[in-house]
ChimeraX commands (.cxc) that place a marker at each C-alpha (Angstrom):
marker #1 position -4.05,-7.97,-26.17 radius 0.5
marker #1 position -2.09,-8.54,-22.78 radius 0.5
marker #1 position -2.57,-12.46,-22.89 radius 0.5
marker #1 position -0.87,-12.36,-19.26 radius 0.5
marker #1 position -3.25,-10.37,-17.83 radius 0.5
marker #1 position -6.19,-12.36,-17.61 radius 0.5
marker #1 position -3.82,-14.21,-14.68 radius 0.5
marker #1 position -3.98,-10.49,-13.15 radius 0.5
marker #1 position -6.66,-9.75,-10.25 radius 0.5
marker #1 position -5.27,-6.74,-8.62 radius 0.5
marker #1 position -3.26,-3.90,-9.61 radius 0.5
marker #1 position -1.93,-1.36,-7.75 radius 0.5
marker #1 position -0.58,1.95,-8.85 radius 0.5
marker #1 position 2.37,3.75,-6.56 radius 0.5
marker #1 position 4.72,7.11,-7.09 radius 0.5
marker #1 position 8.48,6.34,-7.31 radius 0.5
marker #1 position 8.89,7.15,-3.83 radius 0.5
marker #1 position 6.94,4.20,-3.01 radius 0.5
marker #1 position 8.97,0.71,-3.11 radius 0.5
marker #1 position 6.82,-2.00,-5.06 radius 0.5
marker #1 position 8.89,-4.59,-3.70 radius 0.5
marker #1 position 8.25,-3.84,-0.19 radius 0.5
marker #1 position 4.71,-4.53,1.26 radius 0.5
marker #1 position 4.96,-2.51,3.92 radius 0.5
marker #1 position 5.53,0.30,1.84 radius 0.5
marker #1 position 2.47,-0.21,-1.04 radius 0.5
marker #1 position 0.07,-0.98,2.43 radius 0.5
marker #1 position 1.65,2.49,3.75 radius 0.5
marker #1 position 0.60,4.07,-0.09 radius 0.5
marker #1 position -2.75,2.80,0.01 radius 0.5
marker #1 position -3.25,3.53,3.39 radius 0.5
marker #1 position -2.36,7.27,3.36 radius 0.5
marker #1 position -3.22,8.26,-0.32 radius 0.5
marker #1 position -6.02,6.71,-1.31 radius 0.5
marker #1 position -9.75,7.39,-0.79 radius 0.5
marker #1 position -11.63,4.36,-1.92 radius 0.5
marker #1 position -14.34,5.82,-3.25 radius 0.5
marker #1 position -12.31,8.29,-5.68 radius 0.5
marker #1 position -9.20,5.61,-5.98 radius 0.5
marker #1 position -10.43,2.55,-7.04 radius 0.5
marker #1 position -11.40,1.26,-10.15 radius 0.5
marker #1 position -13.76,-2.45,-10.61 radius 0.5
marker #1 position -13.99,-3.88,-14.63 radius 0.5
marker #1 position -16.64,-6.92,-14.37 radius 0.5
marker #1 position -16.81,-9.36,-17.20 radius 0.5
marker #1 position -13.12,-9.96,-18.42 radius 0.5
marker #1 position -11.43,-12.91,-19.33 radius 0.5
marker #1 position -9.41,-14.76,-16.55 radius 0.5
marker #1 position -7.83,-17.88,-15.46 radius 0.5
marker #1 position -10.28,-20.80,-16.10 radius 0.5
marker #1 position -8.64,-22.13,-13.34 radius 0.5
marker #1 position -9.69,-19.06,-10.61 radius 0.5
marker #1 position -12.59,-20.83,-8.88 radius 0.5
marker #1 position -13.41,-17.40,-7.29 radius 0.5
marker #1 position -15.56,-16.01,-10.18 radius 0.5
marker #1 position -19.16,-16.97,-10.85 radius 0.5
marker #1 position -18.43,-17.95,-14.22 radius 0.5
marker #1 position -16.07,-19.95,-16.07 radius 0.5
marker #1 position -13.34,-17.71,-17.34 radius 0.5
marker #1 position -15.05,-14.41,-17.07 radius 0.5
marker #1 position -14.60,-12.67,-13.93 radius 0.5
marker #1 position -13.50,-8.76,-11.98 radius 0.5
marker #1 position -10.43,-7.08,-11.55 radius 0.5
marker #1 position -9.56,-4.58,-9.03 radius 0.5
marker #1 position -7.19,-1.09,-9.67 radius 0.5
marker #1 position -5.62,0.85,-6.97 radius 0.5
marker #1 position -4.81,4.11,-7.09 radius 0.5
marker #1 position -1.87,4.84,-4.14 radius 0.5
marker #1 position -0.64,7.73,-5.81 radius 0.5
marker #1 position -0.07,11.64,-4.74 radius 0.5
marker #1 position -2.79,13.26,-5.80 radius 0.5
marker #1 position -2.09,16.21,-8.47 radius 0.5
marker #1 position -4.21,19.62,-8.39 radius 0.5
marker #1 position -8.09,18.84,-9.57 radius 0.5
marker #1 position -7.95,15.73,-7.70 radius 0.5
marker #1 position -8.44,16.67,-4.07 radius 0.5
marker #1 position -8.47,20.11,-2.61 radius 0.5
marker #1 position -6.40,19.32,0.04 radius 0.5
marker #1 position -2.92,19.83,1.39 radius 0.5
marker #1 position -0.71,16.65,0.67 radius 0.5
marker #1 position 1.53,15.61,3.40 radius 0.5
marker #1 position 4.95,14.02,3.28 radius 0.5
marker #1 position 6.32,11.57,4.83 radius 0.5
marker #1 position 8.18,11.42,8.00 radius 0.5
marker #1 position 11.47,10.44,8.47 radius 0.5
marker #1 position 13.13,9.04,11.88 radius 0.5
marker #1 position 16.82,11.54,12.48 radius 0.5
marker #1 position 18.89,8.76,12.58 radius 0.5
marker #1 position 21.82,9.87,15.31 radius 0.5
marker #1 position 17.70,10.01,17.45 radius 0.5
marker #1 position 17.61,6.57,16.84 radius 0.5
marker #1 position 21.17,5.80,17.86 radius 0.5
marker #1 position 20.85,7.40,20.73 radius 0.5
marker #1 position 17.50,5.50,22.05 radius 0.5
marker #1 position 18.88,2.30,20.85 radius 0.5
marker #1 position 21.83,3.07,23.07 radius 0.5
marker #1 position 19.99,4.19,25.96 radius 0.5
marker #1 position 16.86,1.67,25.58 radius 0.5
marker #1 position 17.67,-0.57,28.31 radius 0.5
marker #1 position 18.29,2.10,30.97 radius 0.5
marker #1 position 14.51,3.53,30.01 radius 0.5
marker #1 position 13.14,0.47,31.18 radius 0.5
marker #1 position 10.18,1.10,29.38 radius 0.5
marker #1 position 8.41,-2.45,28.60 radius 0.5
marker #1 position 10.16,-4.37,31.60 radius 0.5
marker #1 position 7.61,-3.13,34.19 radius 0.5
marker #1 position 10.05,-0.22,35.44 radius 0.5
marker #1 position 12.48,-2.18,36.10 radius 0.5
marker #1 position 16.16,-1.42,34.91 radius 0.5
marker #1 position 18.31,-4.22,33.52 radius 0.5
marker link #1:1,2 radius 0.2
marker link #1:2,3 radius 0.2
marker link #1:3,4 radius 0.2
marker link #1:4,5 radius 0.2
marker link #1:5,6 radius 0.2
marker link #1:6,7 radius 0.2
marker link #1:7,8 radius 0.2
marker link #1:8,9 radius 0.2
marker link #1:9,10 radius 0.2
marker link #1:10,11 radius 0.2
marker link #1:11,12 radius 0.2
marker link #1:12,13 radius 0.2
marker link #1:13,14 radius 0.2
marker link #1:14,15 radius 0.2
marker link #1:15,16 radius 0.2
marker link #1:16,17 radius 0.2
marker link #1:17,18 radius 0.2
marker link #1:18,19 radius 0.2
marker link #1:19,20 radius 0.2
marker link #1:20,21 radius 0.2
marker link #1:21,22 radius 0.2
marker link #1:22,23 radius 0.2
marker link #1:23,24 radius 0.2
marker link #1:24,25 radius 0.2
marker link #1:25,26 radius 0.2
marker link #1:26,27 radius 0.2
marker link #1:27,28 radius 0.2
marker link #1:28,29 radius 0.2
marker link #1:29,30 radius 0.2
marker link #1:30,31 radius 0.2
marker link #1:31,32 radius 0.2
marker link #1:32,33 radius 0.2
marker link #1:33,34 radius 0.2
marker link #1:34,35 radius 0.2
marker link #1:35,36 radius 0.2
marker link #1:36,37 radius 0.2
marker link #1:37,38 radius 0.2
marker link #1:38,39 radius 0.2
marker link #1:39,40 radius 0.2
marker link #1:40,41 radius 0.2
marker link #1:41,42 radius 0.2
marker link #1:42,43 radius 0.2
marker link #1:43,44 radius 0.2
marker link #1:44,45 radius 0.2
marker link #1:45,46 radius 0.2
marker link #1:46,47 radius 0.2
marker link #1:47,48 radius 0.2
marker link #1:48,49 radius 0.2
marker link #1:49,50 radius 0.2
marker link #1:50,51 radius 0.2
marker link #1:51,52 radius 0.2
marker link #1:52,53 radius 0.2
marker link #1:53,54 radius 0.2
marker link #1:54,55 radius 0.2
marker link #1:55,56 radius 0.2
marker link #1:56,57 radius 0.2
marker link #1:57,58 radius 0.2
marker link #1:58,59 radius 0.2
marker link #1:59,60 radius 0.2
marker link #1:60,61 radius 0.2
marker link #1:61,62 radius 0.2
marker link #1:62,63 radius 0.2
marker link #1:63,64 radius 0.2
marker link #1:64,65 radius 0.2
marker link #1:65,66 radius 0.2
marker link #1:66,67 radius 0.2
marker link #1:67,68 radius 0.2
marker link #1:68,69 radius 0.2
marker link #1:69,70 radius 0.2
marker link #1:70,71 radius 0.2
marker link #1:71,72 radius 0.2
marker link #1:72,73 radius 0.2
marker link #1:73,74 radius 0.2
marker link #1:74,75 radius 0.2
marker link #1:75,76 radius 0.2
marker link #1:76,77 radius 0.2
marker link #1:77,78 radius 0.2
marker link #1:78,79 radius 0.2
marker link #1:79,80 radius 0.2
marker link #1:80,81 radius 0.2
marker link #1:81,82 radius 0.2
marker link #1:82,83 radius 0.2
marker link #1:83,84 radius 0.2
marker link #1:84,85 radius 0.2
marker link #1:85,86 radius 0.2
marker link #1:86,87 radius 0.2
marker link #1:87,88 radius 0.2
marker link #1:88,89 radius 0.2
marker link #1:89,90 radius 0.2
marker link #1:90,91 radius 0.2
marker link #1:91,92 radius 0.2
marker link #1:92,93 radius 0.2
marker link #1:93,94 radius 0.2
marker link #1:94,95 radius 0.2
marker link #1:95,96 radius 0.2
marker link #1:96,97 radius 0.2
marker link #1:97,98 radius 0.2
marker link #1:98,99 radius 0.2
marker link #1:99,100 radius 0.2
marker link #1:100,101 radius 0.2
marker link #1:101,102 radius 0.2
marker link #1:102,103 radius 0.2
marker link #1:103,104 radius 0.2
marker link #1:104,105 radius 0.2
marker link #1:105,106 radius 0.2
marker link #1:106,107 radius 0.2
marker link #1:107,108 radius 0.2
marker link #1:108,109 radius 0.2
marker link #1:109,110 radius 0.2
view
């Protein structure tokens, strides 16, 4: 019995390529690889904080599981992308140029 996990609403499930720690990253995972109709899992009626004021009961409440994941054969028929990755001299060379674009100064070069 996970005794911690009754403090647990929301669990979300990533790849390795995916970096847990950074929100930016899980939002990107859910927002690309998960359909929430297929990906999400509810459980009603498990024990929780007595303290979460959010469930209709004392102590009994939901929890949510997301499934960010690539999917594997079986679970979609389609193509799965990858993700695209900025060339970084590219980068260097707009930062180094960004002024003379003049692009959110009204046209006007610096």
């Amino acid at each position: 019995f996970l005794r911690q996990f009754m403090y647990t609403k929301f669990v979300i499930v990533c790849d390795d390529d995916v970096n847990a720690r950074d929100w930016n990253d899980v939002i990107w995972a859910i927002t690309t690889r998960m359909d929430p109709a297929r990906d999400t899992v509810l459980v009603e009626n498990t024990p929780i904080d007595y303290l979460d004021f959010a469930s209709p009961v004392s102590g009994l409440g939901s929890k949510m599981g997301l499934d960010a994941t690539n999917k594997w054969p079986g679970e979609t028929q389609r193509e799965w992308g990858r993700p695209i990755k900025k060339d970084p001299d590219v980068v260097a060379h707009i930062d180094a140029i960004w002024d003379e674009l003049a692009i959110f100064n009204n046209g006007k070069s610096a």
